[in-house]
C-alpha positions in Angstrom: -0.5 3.6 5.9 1.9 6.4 5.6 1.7 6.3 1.5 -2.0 6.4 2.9 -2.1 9.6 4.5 0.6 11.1 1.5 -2.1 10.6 -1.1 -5.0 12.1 1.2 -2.7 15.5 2.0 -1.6 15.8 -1.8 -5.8 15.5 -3.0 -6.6 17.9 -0.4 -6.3 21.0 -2.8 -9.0 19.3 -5.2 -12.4 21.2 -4.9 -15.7 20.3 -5.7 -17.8 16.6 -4.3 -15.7 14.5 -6.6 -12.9 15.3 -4.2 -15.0 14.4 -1.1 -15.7 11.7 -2.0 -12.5 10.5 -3.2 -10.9 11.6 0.2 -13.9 9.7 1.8 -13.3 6.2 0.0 -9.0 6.6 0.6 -9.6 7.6 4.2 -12.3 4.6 4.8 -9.7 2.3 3.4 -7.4 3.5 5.7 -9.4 3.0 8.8 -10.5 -0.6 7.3 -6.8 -1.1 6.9 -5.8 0.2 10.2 -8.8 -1.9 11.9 -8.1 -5.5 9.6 -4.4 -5.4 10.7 -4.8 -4.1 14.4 -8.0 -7.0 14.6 -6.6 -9.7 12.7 -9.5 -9.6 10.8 -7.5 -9.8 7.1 -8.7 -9.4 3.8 -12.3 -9.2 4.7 -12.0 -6.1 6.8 -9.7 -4.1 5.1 -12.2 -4.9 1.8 -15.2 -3.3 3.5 -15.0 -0.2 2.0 -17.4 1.3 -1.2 -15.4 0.4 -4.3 -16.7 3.4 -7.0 -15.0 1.9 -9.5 -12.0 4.7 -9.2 -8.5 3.5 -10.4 -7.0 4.8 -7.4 -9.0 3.2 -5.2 -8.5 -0.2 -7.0 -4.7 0.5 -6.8 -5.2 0.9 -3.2 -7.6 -2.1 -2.5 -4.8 -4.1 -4.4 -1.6 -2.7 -2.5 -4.1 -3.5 0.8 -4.5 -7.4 -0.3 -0.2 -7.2 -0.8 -0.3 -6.5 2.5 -2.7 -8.1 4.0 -1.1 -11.2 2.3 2.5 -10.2 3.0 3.6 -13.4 4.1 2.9 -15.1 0.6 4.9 -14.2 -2.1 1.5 -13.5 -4.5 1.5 -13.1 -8.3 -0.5 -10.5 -10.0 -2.8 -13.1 -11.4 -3.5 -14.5 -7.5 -3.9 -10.4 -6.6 -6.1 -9.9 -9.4 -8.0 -13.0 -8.3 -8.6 -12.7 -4.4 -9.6 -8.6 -5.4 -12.6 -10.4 -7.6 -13.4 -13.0 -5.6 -13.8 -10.6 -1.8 -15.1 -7.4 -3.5 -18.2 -9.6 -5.5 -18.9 -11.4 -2.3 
């Protein structure tokens, strides 16, 4: 969450909508986050957010299912796998 909030602070000096909307979809994934772990909710939850296709937003969605999953040791491959199956549902 802290890496989270880091990323939001260091895009804050970008201009324009591009930058909204970036700092909208990392700080929605931070309140899905914050809500799937403090509800016990999981992967489901903390995927609710609108994917735009941005590679850092990807990266995030993936660290978020590292966590989520934490308890597992996971591969990339089973990463790469729950990301497709949860965000096409």
């Amino acid at each position: 969450m802290r890496n989270l909030l880091v990323t939001l602070l260091l895009l804050a000096p970008l201009t324009g909508s591009a930058a909204d909307s970036v700092c909208e979809n990392l700080a929605g994934m931070a309140k899905s986050a914050a809500v799937a772990r403090d509800n016990g909710h999981s992967l489901k939850a903390a995927l609710s957010v609108v994917n735009n296709g941005d590679d850092d937003t990807d990266k995030l969605v993936r660290n978020t299912i590292r966590r989520v999953y934490s308890s597992r040791a996971l591969s990339p491959e089973e990463i790469e796998e729950i990301y497709l199956s949860k965000c096409m549902e």
